[in-house]
C-alpha positions as CSV (number, residue, x, y, z in Angstrom):
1,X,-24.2,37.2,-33.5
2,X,-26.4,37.0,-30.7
3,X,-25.6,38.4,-27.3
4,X,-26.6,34.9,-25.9
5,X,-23.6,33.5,-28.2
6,X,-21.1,36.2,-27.3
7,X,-21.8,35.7,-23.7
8,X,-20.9,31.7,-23.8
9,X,-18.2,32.4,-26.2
10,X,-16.9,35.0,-23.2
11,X,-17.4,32.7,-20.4
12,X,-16.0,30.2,-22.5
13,X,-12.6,32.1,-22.8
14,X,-12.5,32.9,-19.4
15,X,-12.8,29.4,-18.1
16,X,-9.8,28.8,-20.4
17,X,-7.8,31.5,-19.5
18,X,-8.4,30.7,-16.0
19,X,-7.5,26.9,-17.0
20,X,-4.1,27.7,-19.2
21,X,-3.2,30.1,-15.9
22,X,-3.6,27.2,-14.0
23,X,-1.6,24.9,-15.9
24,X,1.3,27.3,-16.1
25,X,1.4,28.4,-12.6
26,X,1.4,24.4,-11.6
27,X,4.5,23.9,-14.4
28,X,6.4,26.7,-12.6
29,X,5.6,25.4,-9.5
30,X,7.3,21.8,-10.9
31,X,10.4,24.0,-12.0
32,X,10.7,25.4,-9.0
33,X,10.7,22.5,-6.8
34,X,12.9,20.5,-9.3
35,X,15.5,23.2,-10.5
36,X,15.8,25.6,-7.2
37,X,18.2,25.2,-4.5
38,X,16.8,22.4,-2.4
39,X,18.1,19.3,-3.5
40,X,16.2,16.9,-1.0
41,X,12.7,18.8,-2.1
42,X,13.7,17.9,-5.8
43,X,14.2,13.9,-5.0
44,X,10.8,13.9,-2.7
45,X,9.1,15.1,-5.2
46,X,10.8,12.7,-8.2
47,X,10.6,9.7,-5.9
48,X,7.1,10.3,-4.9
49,X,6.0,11.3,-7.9
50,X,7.5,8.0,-10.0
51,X,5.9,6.1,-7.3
52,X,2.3,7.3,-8.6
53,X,0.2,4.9,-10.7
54,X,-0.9,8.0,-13.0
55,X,1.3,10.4,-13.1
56,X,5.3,9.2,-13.2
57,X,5.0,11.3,-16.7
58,X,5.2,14.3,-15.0
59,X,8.7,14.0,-13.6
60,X,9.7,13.5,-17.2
61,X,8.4,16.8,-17.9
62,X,11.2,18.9,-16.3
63,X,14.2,16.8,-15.8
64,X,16.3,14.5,-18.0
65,X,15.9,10.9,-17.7
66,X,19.8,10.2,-17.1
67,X,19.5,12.9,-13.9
68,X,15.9,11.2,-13.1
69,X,17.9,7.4,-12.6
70,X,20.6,9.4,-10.6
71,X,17.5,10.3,-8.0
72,X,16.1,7.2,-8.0
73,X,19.9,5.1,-7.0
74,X,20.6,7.5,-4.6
75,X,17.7,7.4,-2.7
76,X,16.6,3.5,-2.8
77,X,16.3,1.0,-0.4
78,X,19.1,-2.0,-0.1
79,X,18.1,-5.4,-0.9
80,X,17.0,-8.0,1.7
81,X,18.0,-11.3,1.1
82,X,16.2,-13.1,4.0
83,X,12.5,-14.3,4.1
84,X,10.5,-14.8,7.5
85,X,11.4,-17.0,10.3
86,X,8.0,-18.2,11.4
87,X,9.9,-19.7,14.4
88,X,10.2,-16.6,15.6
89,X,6.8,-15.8,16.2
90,X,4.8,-17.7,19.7
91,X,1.3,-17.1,19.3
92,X,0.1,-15.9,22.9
93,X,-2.5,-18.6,24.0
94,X,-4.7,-16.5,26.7
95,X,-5.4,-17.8,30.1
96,X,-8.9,-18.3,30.9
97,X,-7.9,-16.8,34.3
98,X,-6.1,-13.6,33.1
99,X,-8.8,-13.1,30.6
100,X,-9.5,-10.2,32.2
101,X,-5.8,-8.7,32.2
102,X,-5.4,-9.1,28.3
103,X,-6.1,-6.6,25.5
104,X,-8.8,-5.5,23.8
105,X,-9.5,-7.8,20.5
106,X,-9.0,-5.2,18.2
107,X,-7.4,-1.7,19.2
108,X,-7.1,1.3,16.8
109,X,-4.8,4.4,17.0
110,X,-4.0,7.6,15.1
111,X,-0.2,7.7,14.6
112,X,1.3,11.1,13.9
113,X,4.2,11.9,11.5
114,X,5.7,14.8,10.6
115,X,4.1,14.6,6.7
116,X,1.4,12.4,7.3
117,X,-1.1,10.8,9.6
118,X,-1.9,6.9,10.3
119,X,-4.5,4.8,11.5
120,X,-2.9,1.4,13.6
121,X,-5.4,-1.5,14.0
122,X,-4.2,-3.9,16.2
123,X,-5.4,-7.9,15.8
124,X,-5.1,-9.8,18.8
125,X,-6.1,-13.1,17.4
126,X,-4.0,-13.6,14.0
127,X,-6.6,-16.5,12.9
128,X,-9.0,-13.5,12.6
129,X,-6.9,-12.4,9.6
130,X,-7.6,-13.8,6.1
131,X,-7.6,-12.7,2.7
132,X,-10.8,-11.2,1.0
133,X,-11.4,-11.3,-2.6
134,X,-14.0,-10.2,-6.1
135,X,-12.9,-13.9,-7.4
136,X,-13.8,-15.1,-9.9
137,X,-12.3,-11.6,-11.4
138,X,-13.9,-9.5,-13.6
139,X,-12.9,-6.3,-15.2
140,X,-14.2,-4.3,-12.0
141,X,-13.2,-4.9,-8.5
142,X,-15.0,-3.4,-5.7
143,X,-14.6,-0.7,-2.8
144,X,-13.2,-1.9,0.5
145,X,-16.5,-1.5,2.5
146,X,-18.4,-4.0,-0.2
147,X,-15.7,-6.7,0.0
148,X,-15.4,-6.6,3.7
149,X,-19.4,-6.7,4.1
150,X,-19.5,-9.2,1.4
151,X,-17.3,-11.0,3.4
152,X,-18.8,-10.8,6.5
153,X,-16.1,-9.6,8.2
154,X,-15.7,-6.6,10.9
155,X,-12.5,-4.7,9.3
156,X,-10.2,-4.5,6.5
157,X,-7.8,-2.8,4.5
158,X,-6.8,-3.0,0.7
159,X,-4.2,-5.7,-0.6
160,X,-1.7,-6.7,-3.1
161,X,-0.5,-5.8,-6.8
162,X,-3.6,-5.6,-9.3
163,X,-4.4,-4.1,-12.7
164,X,-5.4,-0.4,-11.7
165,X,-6.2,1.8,-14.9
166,X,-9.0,3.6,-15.1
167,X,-9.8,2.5,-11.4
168,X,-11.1,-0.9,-12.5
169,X,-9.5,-2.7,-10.6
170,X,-10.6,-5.8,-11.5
171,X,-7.2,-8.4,-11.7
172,X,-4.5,-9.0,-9.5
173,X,-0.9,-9.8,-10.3
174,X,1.0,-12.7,-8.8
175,X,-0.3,-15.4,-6.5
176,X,-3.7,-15.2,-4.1
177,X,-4.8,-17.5,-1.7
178,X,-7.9,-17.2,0.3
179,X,-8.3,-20.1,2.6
180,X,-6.1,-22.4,1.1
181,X,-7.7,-22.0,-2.2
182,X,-5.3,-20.4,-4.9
183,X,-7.3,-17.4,-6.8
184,X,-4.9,-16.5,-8.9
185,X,-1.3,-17.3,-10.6
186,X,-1.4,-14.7,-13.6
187,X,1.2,-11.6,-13.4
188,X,4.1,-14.1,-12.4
189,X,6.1,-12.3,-14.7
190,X,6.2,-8.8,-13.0
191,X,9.9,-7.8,-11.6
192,X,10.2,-8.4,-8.1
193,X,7.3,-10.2,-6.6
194,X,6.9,-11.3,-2.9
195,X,4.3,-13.6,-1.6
196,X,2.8,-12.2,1.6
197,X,0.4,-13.9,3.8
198,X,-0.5,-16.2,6.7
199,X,-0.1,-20.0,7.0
200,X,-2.1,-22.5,9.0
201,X,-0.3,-21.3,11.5
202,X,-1.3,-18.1,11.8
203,X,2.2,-16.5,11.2
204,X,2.8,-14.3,8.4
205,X,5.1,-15.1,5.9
206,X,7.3,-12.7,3.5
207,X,8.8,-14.8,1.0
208,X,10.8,-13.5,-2.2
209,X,9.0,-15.1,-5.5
210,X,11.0,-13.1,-8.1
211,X,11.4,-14.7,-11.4
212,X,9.8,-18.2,-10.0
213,X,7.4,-20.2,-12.6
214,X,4.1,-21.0,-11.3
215,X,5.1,-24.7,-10.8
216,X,7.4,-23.2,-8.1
217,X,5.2,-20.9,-6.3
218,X,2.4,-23.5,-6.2
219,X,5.3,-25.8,-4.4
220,X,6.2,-22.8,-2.2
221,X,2.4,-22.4,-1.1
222,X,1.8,-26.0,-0.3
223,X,5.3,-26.6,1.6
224,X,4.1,-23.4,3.8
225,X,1.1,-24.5,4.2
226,X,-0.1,-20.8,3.6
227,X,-3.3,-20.4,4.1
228,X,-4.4,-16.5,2.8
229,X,-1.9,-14.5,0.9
230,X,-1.2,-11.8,-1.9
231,X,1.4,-10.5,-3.5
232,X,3.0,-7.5,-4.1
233,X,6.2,-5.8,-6.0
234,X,9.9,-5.4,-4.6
235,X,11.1,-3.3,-8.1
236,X,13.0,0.0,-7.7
237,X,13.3,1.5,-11.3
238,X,12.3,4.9,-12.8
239,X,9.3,3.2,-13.9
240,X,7.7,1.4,-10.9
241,X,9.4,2.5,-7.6
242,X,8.0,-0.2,-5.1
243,X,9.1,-1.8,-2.3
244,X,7.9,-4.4,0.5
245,X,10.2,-5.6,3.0
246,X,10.4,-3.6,5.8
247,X,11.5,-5.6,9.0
248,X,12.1,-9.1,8.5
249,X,12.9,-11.0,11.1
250,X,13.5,-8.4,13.7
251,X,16.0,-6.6,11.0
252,X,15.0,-3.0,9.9
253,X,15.4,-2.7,6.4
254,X,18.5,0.0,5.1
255,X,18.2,2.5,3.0
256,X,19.7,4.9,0.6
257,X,18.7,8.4,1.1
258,X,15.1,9.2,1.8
259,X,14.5,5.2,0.4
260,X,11.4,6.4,-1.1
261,X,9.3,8.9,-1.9
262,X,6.4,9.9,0.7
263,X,2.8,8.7,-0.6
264,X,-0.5,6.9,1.2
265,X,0.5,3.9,2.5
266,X,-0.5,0.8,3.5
267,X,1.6,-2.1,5.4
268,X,1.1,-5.3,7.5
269,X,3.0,-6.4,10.3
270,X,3.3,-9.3,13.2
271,X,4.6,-9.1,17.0
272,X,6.3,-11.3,18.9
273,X,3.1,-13.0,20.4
274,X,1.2,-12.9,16.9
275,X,-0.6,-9.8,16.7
276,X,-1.4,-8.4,13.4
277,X,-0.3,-4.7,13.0
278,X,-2.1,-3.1,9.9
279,X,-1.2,0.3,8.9
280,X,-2.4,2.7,6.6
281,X,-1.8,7.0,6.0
282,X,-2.8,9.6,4.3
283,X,-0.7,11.9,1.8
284,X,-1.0,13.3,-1.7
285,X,-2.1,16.5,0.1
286,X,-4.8,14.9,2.1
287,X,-5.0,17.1,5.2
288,X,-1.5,19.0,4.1
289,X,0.3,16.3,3.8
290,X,2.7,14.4,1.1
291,X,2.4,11.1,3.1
292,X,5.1,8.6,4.6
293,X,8.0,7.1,3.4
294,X,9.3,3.7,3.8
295,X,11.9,5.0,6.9
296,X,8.2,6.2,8.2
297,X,6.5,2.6,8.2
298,X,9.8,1.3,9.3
299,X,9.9,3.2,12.3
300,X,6.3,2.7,12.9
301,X,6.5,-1.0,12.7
302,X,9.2,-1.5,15.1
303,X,7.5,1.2,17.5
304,X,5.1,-1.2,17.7
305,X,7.1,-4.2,17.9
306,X,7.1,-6.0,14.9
307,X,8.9,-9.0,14.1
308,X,8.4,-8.9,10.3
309,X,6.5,-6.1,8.3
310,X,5.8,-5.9,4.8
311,X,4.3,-3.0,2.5
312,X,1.7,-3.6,0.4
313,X,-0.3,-1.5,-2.4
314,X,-0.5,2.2,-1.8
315,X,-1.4,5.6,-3.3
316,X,-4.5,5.7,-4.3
317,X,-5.8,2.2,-3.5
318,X,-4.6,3.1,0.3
319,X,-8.0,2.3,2.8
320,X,-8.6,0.9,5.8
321,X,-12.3,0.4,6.7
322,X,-14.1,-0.9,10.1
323,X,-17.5,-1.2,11.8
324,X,-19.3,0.2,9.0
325,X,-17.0,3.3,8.3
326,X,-14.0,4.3,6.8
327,X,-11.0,5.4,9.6
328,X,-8.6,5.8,6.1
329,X,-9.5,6.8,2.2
330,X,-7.8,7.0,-0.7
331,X,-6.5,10.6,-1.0
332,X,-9.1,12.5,-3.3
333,X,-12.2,14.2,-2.1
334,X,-14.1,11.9,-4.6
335,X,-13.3,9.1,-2.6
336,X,-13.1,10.5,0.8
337,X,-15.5,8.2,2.2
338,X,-15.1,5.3,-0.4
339,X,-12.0,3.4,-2.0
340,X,-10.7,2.5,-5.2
341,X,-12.1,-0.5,-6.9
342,X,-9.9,-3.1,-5.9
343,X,-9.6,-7.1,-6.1
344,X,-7.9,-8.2,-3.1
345,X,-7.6,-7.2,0.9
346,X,-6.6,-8.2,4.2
347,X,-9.7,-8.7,6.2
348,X,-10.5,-9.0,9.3
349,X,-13.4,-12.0,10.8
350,X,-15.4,-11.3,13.3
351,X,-14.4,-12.6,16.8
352,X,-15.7,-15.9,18.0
């Protein structure tokens, strides 16, 4: 043998060594976390880790599944009945003769946390707001930045329920409407679906679809009159872990526990007058931090005065992009200054 062929066979065992050592100090790690004394760091981690798109099998690693249920009940967020009031949102019309007193069109600020940090875009005008899309769907979606450009529009962060193995990205689940025009009606059988959008109005909506055929969502849509809309999934098992009501109707949500676990997150809200409040965080380690639970967006969104709130797809496909950079990624350094392939989004139209 060679000394070229013993050196790559050395390096070659070191690099696995180094790999193996690795692995086991990340298992221990795992064991640590989910067997030592801390109860409330073993449930973040369970119900943050179930609520991952990848890597829920990790959890099953170290603890039973009857003891991984018994996490999940006890920290889980109680059902709301209600779906939005638009009645109880007045559209502020501005006065040509105040113009100068009112806000800015769109406003952005950082929100701290204690595990996370946020980006707030404000929308003064909610007609601005509409639903951007990759129809007709493919098996690849797009990155944020080439949908909103695409689109034309100035801002925009990613949207509802979609097919995301492999990062393709390229189908959603449950309805879309962009512009009155339905996209989509495949997926209607996923637990827990909630239609979220805008009508002609300009008021969002948050409106429970669970277990509806599409005969019945297509009635719902046109008796709304809703105008741009997704959807995404209210279903709080082992498997799935998600959640979207937050405030409806001026009611905070209640919770069990910790509610959730703490990931990237992304949420839509409206005021009062009908501003749009979009919301997005890091986590998953970005910047040291595990992210924001739903008590987090809760408190948030009624910080900032909204009337009803809803969150929307998270983790990985969490972005939030705007004049021609990204204020929020997705939570790898791969994609620290792109997003996940993704089919749907909240967008934002350039003011008129």
């Amino acid at each position: 043998m060679n000394k070229a062929v013993k050196y790559i066979l050395r390096t070659l065992l070191v690099l696995l060594t180094i790999v193996l050592w690795a692995v086991l100090v990340v298992f221990l790690s795992i064991r640590i976390i989910v067997k030592g004394p801390s109860v409330e760091a073993r449930d973040l981690f369970v119900t943050s880790m179930l609520e991952t798109g990848q890597m829920k099998w990790v959890v099953g690693m170290v603890l039973e599944n009857e003891v991984i249920q018994e996490i999940v009940n006890k920290n889980s967020m109680v059902a709301m009945e209600q779906d939005s009031d638009a009645s109880l949102i007045q559209i502020a019309q501005e006065d040509p003769e105040t113009a100068e007193e009112q806000t800015e069109p769109i406003v952005v600020e950082k929100v701290a946390g204690d595990n996370y940090t946020g980006t707030m875009m404000i929308v003064k005008d909610p007609s601005r707001v509409f639903v951007g899309t990759t129809y007709p769907w493919g098996e690849y979606g797009k990155e944020l930045h080439t949908i909103v450009n695409e689109q034309g529009a100035v801002a925009g962060i990613n949207g509802g329920l979609y097919e995301s193995s492999g990062n393709k990205g390229g189908h959603p689940y449950g309805p879309v409407v962009v512009h009155g025009e339905i996209q989509n009606m495949t997926g209607l059988a996923h637990q827990g679906l909630v239609l979220i959008g805008f009508n002609e109005d300009n008021i969002l909506n948050i409106i429970d679809i669970n277990g509806m055929g599409e005969a019945q969502v297509r009635q719902i849509i046109e008796q709304e009159r809703i105008r741009d809309a997704v959807a995404f999934q209210e279903e709080a098992t082992d498997a799935n872990n998600h959640f979207v009501k937050l405030i409806i109707n001026g009611e905070r949500r209640e919770m069990n526990g910790m509610g959730s676990g703490a990931n990237p997150r992304t949420a839509i809200g409206q005021t009062a007058d009908g501003r749009v409040l979009l919301f997005v965080t890091d986590g998953r380690g970005a910047n040291g931090h595990l992210g924001a639970t739903a008590s987090d967006l809760i408190d948030v969104m009624e910080r900032y005065g909204a009337v009803n709130a809803a969150n929307l797809d998270g983790g990985s496909s969490t972005s939030m992009y705007y004049n021609g950079e990204y204020l929020q990624t997705s939570v790898t350094l791969y994609y620290a200054n792109s997003s996940w392939n993704i089919p749907t989004s909240f967008l934002v139209a350039p003011e008129q």
